[in-house]
N, C-alpha and C positions, 0 to 999 in steps of 0.2 A: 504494500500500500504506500502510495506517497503519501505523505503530509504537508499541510498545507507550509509555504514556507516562503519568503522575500531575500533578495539576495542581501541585505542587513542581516539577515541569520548567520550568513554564513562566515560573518566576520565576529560573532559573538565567542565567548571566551567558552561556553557551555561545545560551541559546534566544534573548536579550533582546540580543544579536550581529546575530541574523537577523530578529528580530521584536523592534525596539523596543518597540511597545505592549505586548506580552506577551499577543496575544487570540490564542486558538485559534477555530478552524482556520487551521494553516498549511503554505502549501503551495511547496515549494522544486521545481524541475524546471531544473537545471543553474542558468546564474547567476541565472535569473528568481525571484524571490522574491512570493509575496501571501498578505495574509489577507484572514480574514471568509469567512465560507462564502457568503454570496452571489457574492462576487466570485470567488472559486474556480470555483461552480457556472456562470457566467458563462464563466468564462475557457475551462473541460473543455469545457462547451455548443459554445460557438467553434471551440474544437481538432476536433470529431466532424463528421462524415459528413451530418448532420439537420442543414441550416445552418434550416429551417424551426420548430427547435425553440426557437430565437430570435423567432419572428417573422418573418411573411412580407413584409409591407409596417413602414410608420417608423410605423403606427396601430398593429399589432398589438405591435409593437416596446415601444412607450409602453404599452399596457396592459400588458405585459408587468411591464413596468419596476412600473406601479401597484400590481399586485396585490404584487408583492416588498415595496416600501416599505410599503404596509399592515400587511403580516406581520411585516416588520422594525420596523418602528414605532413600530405601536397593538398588533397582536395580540398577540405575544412579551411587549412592555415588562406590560402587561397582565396576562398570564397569570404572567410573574416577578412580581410582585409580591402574588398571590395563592399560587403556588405555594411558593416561598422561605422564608416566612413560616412559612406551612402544615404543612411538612414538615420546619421546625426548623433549616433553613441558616441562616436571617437571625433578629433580633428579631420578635416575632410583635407585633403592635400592631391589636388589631381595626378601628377604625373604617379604619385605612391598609388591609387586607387585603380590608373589606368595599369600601372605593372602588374598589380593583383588579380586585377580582371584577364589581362592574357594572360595570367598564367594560369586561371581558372580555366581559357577558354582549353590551351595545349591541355590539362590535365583530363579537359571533357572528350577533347577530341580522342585522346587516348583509350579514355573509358568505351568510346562508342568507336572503337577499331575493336575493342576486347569484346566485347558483345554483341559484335555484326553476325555471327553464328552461333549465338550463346543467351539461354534460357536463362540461367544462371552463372554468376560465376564462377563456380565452383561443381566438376559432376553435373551430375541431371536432377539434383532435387535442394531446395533451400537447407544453406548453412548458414552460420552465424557471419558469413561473410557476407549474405545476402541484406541480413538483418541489420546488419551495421550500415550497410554502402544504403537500401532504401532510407533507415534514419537521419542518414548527413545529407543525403537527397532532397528530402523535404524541406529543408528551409530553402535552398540553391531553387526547387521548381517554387517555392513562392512567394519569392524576392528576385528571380535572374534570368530564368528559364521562362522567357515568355513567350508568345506565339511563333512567333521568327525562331528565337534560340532552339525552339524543340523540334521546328523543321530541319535545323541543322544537323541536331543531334538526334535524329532517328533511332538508334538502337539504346541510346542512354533512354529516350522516351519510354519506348515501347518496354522496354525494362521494367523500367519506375512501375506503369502504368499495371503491368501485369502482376507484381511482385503487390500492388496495394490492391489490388482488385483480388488478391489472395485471404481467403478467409482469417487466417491470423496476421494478419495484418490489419484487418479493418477494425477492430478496436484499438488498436494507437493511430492509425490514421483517420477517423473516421469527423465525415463531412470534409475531406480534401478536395479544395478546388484548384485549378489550374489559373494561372494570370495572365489575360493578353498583353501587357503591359511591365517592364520589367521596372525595378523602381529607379528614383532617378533623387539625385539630390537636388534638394530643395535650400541651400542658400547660396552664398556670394563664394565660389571659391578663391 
């Protein structure tokens, strides 16, 4: 269960007890303690019934792990540094915002050469590498990916599109809309 929580929690001395670093997600299950939502998603992976969803052999295993680290990253750091900016959290500074962005786009384009013949990433059935790359996908299709960008990226689309329209997925994604419009800053840069 989450709890309800502001990112002022996370710098309270009660949180920073349990979580030194102060990153969310964080996940307590009696005395075991972890962050990072990879590692979380790793560890739940683990605990479940689908030990396949891990990787079936120490190949699949390793891919697995790859496509994680790419997301974790390239794509994410990427995409923060276009989006941040963008939408007024961070200093908006263009030439930094436009580097972020091509490097998002090389990173997309990467992803949708990997998936021009590919259901999934990994094998023929959802792994945790699925679950992590749909996750860091959702904010990227809605703030970036807008009508044009998902022309381009055909196979990253059709991807996304298939993997949420997948029964366990649609209660974390659910009421996901697409954006004709990607967003754009709105002051003086």
């Amino acid at each position: 269960t989450t709890p309800d929580f502001s990112l002022d929690d996370i710098k309270s001395p009660e949180y920073l007890s349990i979580f030194p670093t102060g990153k969310v997600p964080g996940l307590v299950n009696g005395d075991f303690k972890l962050f990072d939502s990879s590692a979380i998603l790793f560890y739940l992976a683990s605990k479940g019934n689908n030990p396949s969803i891990l990787g079936s052999t120490p190949e699949e295993s390793a891919l697995i792990l790859q496509f994680m680290l790419f997301s974790e990253a390239e794509l994410m750091p990427a995409y923060a540094g276009f989006f941040y900016p963008t939408a007024g959290y961070e200093p908006y500074a263009k030439p930094a915002v436009q580097a972020s962005e091509q490097r998002l786009v090389r990173f997309l384009t990467s992803l949708n050469n990997i998936l021009l013949d590919r259901t999934y990433l990994v094998g023929d059935r959802v792994t945790i590498a699925d679950v992590n790359m749909v996750c860091d996908l959702r904010p990227i299709f809605s703030s970036f990916m807008d009508t044009a960008t998902r022309k381009q990226f055909r196979n990253v689309t059709r991807y996304f599109t298939t993997m949420i329209g997948k029964k366990d997925f649609k209660p974390v994604l659910v009421d996901f809309e697409f954006i004709s419009e990607r967003i754009e800053y709105q002051g003086n840069p």
